[in-house]
C-alpha positions, 0 to 999 in steps of 0.5 A, a space after each residue: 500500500 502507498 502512503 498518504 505522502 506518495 498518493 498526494 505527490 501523484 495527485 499534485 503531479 497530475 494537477 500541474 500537469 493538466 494545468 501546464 497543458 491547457 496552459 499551452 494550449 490557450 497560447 496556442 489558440 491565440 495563434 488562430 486570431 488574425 487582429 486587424 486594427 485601425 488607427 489614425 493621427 493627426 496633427 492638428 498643431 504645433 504649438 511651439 517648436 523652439 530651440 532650448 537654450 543647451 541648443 537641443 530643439 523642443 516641439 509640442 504638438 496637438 493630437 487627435 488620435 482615433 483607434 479600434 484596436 478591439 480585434 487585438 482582445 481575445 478571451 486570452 488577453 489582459 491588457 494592451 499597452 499601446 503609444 504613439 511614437 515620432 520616428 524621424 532620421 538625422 546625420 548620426 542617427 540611422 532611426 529616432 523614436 521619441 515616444 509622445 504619448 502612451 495608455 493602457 487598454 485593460 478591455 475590449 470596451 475601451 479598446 475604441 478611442 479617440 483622444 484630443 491631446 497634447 503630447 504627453 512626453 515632449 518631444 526633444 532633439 539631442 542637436 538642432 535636427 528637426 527643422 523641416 524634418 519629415 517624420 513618421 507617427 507610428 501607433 505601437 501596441 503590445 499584447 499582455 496575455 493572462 497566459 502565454 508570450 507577449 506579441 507587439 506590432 505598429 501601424 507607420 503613419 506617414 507625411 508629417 513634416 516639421 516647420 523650417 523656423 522656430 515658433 
């Protein structure tokens, strides 16, 4: 006869196991689900552009942002950490992103969105590069799953173009 011991041991073995696989199976089937989001910005302002007195230059922006990003949520998702990024070339740097605003998403009824904002983060240049300088808004998302890996994408907005003098 086995002891109280081993009979727990075996029951505790089966029931992390059973867990582990239908773990790995809810990672699985968020493979089956092809998102599909939409997401547009534009700049409504510049409210200042200047250059600081360390010689970096300095712009503010207004916003609108409109997003659906409800084909990202599945029965599987916590939460989707997304923000919206200035992404630009200078001389020394093949690829600049400067974060200008950012949010969390905890559920499908808030995944549908549109927001009138300044940029929450400003947006600063190390040098006096962003005169006339052509720049992409990109919306950055990343999937916070209850089980499983994380997975990121971007929607790349383009045609947006600082001005040639200070403000």
């Amino acid at each position: 006869m086995h002891s109280f011991g081993y009979r727990a041991n075996a029951v505790v073995t089966l029931a992390v196991t059973i867990l582990a696989v239908m773990c790995s199976m809810a990672s699985l089937s968020d493979n089956f689900n092809v998102p599909s989001p939409t997401a547009e910005v534009k700049v409504l302002n510049i409210n200042w552009f200047q250059k600081q007195a360390n010689g970096n230059d300095e712009v503010s922006l207004t916003l609108n942002i409109s997003a659906d990003l409800s084909s990202l949520f599945t029965w599987n998702t916590k939460q989707v950490f997304v923000f919206i990024a200035a992404e630009y070339e200078t001389p020394q740097n093949a690829l600049n992103q400067v974060s200008l605003w950012d949010g969390i998403i905890p559920s499908k009824d808030h995944a549908k969105f549109w927001i009138h904002t300044t940029n929450k983060y400003r947006l600063i240049d190390q040098g006096s590069n962003l005169r006339g300088k052509e720049f992409n808004l990109t919306l950055h998302w990343h999937v916070m799953p209850k089980t499983g890996k994380m997975f990121a994408d971007k929607i790349v907005m383009t045609g947006y173009r600082l001005p040639e003098e200070y403000r």
